[in-house]
N, C-alpha and C positions, 0 to 999 in steps of 0.2 A: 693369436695363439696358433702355434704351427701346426701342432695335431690336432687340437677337439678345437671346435665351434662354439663349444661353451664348457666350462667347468661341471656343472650342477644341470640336468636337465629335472624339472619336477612335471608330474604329469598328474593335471585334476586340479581344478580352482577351487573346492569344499574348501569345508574346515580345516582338512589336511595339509593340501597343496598349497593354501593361502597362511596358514598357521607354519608350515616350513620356508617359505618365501622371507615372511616377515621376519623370524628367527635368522636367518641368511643375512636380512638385511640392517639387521639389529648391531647383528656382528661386525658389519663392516665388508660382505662378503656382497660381492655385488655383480659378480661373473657367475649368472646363475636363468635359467626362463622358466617361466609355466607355460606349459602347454595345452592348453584347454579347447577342446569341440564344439562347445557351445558357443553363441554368438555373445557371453557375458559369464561373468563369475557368479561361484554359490553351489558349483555340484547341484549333490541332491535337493537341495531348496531352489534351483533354480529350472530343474526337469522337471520336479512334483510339482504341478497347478492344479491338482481335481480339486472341485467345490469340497472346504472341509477342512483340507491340507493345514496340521498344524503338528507341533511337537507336546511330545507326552513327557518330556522334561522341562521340571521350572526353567524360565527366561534366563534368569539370575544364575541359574548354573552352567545353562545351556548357552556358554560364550566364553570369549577369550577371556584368562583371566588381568591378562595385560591390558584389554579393551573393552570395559563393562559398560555399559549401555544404559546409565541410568531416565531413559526414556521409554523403555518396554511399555506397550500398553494393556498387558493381560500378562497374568502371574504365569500361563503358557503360550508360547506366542505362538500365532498365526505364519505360517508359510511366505505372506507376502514381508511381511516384517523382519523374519530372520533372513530370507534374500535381500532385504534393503540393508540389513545390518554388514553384510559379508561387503556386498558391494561398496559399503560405508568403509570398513576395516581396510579392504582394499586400498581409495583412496590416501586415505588418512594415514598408513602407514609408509605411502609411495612405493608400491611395486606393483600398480599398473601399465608402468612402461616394458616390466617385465615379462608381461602377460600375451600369449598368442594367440587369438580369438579366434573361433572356426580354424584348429589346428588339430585335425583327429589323426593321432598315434595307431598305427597300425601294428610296428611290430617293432622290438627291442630286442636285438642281437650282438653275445658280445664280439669284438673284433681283437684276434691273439694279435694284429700285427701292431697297432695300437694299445692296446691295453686298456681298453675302454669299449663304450657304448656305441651302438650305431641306432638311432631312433630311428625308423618310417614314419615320415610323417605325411597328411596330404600334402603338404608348401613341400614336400621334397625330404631329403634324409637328413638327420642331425647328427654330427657327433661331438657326445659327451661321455667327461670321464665316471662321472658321478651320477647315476637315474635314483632317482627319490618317486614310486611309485604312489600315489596319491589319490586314486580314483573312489577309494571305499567300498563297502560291501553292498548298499543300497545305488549303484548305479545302471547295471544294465538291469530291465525287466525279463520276469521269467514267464512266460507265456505256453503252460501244458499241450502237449502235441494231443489236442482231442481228436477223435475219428468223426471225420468230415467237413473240418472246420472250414476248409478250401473250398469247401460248397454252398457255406452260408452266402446269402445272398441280402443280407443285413448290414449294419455298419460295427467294426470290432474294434476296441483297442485297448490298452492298459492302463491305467489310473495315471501310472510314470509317465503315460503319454497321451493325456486326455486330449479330444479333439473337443476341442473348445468351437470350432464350426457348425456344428454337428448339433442340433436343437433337438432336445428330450424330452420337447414340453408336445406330452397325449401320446410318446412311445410308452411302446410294452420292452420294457428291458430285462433282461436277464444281467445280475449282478453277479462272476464266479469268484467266491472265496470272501471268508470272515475273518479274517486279519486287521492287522491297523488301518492301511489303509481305507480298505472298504469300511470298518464301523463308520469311520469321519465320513465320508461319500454318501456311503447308503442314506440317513438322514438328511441330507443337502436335496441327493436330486428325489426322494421321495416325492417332496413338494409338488415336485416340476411333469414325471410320468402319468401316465395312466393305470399302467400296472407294472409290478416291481415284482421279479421272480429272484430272490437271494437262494444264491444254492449254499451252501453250506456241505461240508465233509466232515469236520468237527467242530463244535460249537467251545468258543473261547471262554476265558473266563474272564467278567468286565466288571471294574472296579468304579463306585462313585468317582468324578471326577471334580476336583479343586477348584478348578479352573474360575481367575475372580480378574474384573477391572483394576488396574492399579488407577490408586485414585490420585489427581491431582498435584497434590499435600506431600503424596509418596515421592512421586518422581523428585517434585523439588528437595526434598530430603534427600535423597539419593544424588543430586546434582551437587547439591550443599555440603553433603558429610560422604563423599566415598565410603571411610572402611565403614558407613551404616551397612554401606548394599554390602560391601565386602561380609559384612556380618551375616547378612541375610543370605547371599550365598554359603557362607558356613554350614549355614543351619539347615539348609537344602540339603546337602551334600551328606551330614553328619548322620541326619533322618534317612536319608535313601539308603547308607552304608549299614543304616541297621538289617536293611534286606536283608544282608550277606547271611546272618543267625539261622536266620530258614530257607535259603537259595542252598548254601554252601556245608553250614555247619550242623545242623539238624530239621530237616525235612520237616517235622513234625511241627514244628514252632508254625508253618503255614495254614494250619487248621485254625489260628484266630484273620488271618485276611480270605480265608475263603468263608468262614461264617459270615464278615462284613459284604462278601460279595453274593452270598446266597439271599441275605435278606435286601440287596439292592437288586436283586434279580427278580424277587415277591413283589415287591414295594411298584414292580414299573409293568410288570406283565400280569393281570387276570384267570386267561383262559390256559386251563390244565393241559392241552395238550401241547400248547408250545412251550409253554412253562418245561415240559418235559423236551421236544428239542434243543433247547438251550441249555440245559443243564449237561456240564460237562462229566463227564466219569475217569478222571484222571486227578490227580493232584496238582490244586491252582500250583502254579508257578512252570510245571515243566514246559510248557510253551509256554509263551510271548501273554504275561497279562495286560487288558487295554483296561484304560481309561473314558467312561462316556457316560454321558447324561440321557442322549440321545438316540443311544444304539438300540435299546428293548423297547422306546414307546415307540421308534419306526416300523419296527418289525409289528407292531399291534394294527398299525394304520390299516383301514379297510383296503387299500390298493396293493398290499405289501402280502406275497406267500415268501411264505421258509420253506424250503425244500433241501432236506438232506439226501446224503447218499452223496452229492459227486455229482460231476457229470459224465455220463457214459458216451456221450454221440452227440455231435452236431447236425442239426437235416438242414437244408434248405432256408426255411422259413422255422426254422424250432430248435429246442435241444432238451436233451431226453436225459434224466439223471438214471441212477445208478440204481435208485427205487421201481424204476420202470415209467416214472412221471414225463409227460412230454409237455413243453406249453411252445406256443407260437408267442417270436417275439421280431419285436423289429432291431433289436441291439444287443448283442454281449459285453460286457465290460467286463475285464478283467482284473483283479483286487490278489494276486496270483504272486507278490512278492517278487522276490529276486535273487538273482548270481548270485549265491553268498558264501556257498562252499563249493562251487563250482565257478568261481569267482576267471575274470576276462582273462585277469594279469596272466592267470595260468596257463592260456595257450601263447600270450602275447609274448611273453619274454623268452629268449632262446641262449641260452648262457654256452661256456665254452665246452664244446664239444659237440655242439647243437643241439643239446640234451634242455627242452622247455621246461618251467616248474611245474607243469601237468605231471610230463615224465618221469620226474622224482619223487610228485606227492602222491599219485597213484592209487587218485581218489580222496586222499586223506590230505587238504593241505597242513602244511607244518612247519613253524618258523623259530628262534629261537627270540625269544623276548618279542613275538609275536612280528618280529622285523627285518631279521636279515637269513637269509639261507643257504647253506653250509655249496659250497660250488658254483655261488652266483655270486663273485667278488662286485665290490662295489655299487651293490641293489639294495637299497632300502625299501621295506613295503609299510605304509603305512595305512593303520586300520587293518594290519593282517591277521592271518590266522588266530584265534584263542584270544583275541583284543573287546569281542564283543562284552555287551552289558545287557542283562535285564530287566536293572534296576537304576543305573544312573547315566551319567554326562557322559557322552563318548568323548566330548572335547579335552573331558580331564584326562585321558588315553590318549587320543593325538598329541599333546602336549608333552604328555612322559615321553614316546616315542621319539619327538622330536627333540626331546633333550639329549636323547639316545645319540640318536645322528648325530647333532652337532659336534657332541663330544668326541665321535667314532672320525668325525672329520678334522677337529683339533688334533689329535694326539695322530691321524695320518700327516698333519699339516708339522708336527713338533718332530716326529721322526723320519721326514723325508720319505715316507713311502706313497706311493702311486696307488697302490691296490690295498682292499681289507676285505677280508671273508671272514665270517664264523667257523671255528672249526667244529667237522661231523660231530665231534666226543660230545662238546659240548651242547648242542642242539639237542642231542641225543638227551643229554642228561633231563635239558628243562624239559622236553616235551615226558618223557616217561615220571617226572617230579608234578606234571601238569595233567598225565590223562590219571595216575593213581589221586589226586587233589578230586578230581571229577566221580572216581566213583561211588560217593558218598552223597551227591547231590540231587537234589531235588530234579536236575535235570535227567537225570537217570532211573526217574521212578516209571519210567516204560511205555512214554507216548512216543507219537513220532512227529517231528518237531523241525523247521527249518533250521535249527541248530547243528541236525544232526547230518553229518557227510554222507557218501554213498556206501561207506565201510559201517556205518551206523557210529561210528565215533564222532562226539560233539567238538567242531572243528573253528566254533564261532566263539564261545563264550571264556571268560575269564574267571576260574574257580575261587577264588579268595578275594581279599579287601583288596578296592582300587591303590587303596595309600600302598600295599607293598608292591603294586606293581610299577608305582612309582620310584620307589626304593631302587627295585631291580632295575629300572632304569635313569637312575637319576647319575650315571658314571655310566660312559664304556670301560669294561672289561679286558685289557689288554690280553691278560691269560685265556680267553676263552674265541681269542682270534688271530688270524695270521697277517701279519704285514708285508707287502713284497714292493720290490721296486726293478721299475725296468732299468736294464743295463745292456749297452748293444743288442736290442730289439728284445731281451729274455727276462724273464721277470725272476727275481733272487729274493730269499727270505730278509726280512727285517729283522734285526733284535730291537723289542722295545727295551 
């Protein structure tokens, strides 16, 4: 190829990068790479190793639906399982050879003289006409700028980056932050410390958890009768969609899942006073509700303090929360979440004019159909803006996404055009069609929430039923985007 080095650049081996790959390859389309940092595939399943590391969505939903797995061995699988799966997918559907291991993407600028991409990458620059951005919201960690953290003289790091070197067994650790990851963690290394300081800021709201052996009898069934599993993904999918009633459509329908979560919150905790830190005072849903069996008899453990408030200060040998509490520890771990509305891609990519997606979402990322954005011709973001879930399969959203592309890449491929952008009108429409969707929702009954952007606009989650966002993407939209093609070096409108 005389100008690009490759047609399709995709960046991030997840579900994303590898669920677009496959799709590319399905087609026929085979002038295409991933780019991936890590020494292997799997994203976020293959950064997350803290003790615990598992998904809060059934197995059965939580996968390709082209590639079902009837071997899962728990109804939600474990971390090391869904990375052997991906790594599996990989294989199996042959675009490993497409794959660039220890290949970390620096920066993505577009080139007018070209009409395309220019990646940085560490092996040197790439260009492609096509970047399919694939990284997802859970990959970089976000780690609070404490006051004095650089003075600790302890060992630090983040769940996303646990040091598995690093023996916990007779430390005094400080755990910061009650989110998913930390519920799963806290109870693992409980075991293993001496004493365990969990700080908390707000206390979540934690749902019994499902979670069972598939036994046996099941797999071979599953092996024997596909659409059985295909059934039983249905019925995942159909029950999780009932969420939407009370996330989206009436708020109040949540008053029967926080009763079932109040009385699993009695049932596992005794003493009144903690009984009373865990108790949230917002309505379940507007954050993130978890999953665990585990989370409230850890916290009871004789080794184990709650401590709310935050933390205010790092010292030396300590760190002091928000209540004025100080305890000496030998570890911070941090359970502190991540990039998600302040996501990497946004300083990374520099479109024409050198104007980055930072500089046009301006705190507030915003995408039209959560994927392409109005003056970045031929960028795909996948897992972008307003894609997120609270209650089901992200995979069944990269999927719709990637339907999105392919087709946006057919009908550039049917009409001879080099270049496709979103037009502003239109972006404009879905996002204002998307934030009035939003304010009726449970998410907006007035916590503060990693959903929520710097603008306080919730920039992560998808207000309605996943099936129509599938809809909306199940066709690119000719009308709602511009096609150009170059012509002695200048790029000319398309008529589709």
């Amino acid at each position: 190829m005389d100008t690009f080095d490759v047609d399709i650049a995709i960046i991030g081996s997840g579900f994303s990068g590898l669920g677009m790959a496959i799709r590319l390859k399905q087609e026929g389309i085979g002038d295409f790479t991933v780019l991936e940092r890590a020494d292997d595939v799997g994203g976020t399943w293959h950064f997350n190793t803290y003790p615990g590391c598992a998904c809060d969505v059934p197995s059965h939903l939580y996968s390709f639906s082209f590639a079902p797995n009837p071997g899962w061995s728990e109804t939600y699988s474990a971390q090391p399982e869904i990375r052997d799966y991906l790594r599996r997918v990989a294989d199996e559907h042959g675009v490993r050879p497409h794959v660039r291991l220890n290949c970390t993407v620096t920066g993505v600028e577009w080139d007018e003289d070209t009409g395309g991409w220019t990646v940085e990458t560490s092996d040197g620059p790439l260009r492609a006409r096509v970047v399919v951005a694939g990284m997802g919201p859970l990959a970089e960690p976000k780690t609070p700028p404490l006051d004095g953290l650089d003075s600790f003289q302890g060992e630090t790091f983040h769940s996303a980056r646990w040091n598995h070197a690093y023996d916990l067994e007779g430390k005094r650790v400080a755990a910061v932050g009650t989110g998913a990851s930390a519920i799963q963690f806290v109870p693992e290394i409980q075991k293993d410390v001496e004493q365990l300081h969990v700080i908390q800021r707000t206390p979540p709201w934690i749902m019994p958890h499902p979670n069972r052996p598939i036994r046996a009898w099941e797999a071979r069934l599953y092996k024997r009768f596909p659409p059985l599993q295909k059934l039983v993904r249905g019925t995942a999918y159909s029950l999780r969609e009932l969420l939407v009633l009370g996330f989206v459509k009436n708020p109040k329908l949540m008053k029967v899942p926080e009763r079932i979560a109040r009385k699993h919150m009695r049932s596992q905790i005794s003493d009144a006073a903690l009984l009373e830190k865990v108790s949230p005072g917002y309505t379940i849903g507007c954050k993130r509700i978890l999953p665990s069996n585990k989370w409230y008899r850890a916290l009871s453990k004789p080794n184990v303090e709650l401590l709310t408030g935050g933390v205010a200060e790092v010292r030396a040998n300590s760190i002091v929360t928000g209540d004025g509490e100080e305890r000496e520890v030998d570890a911070i771990i941090f359970g502190t979440g991540f990039q998600v509305t302040d996501m990497p891609v946004g300083r990374m990519v520099r479109g024409p004019g050198g104007r980055t997606l930072d500089d046009v979402w301006q705190g507030s990322p915003r995408a039209h159909l959560g994927t392409a954005m109005p003056g970045f011709p031929n960028l795909f973001v996948l897992c972008g803006p307003n894609t997120g879930l609270g209650h089901s399969s992200m995979v069944y959203m990269i999927e719709s996404q990637v339907a999105y592309v392919m087709d946006a890449l057919r009908h550039m491929d049917r009409h001879g055009a080099d270049a496709v952008q979103v037009r502003a009108d239109a972006a404009e429409r879905f996002n204002a069609d998307l934030d009035e969707r939003m304010q009726g929702t449970v998410w907006n009954t007035g916590c503060a929430s990693w959903y929520l952007d710097e603008t306080g606009r919730n920039a992560t989650l998808w207000p309605d039923w996943t099936w129509r966002f599938r809809q909306r993407t199940a066709s690119f939209d000719p009308g709602d985007s511009e096609l150009t093609q170059r012509t002695r070096g200048k790029s000319e409108p398309v008529t589709a």
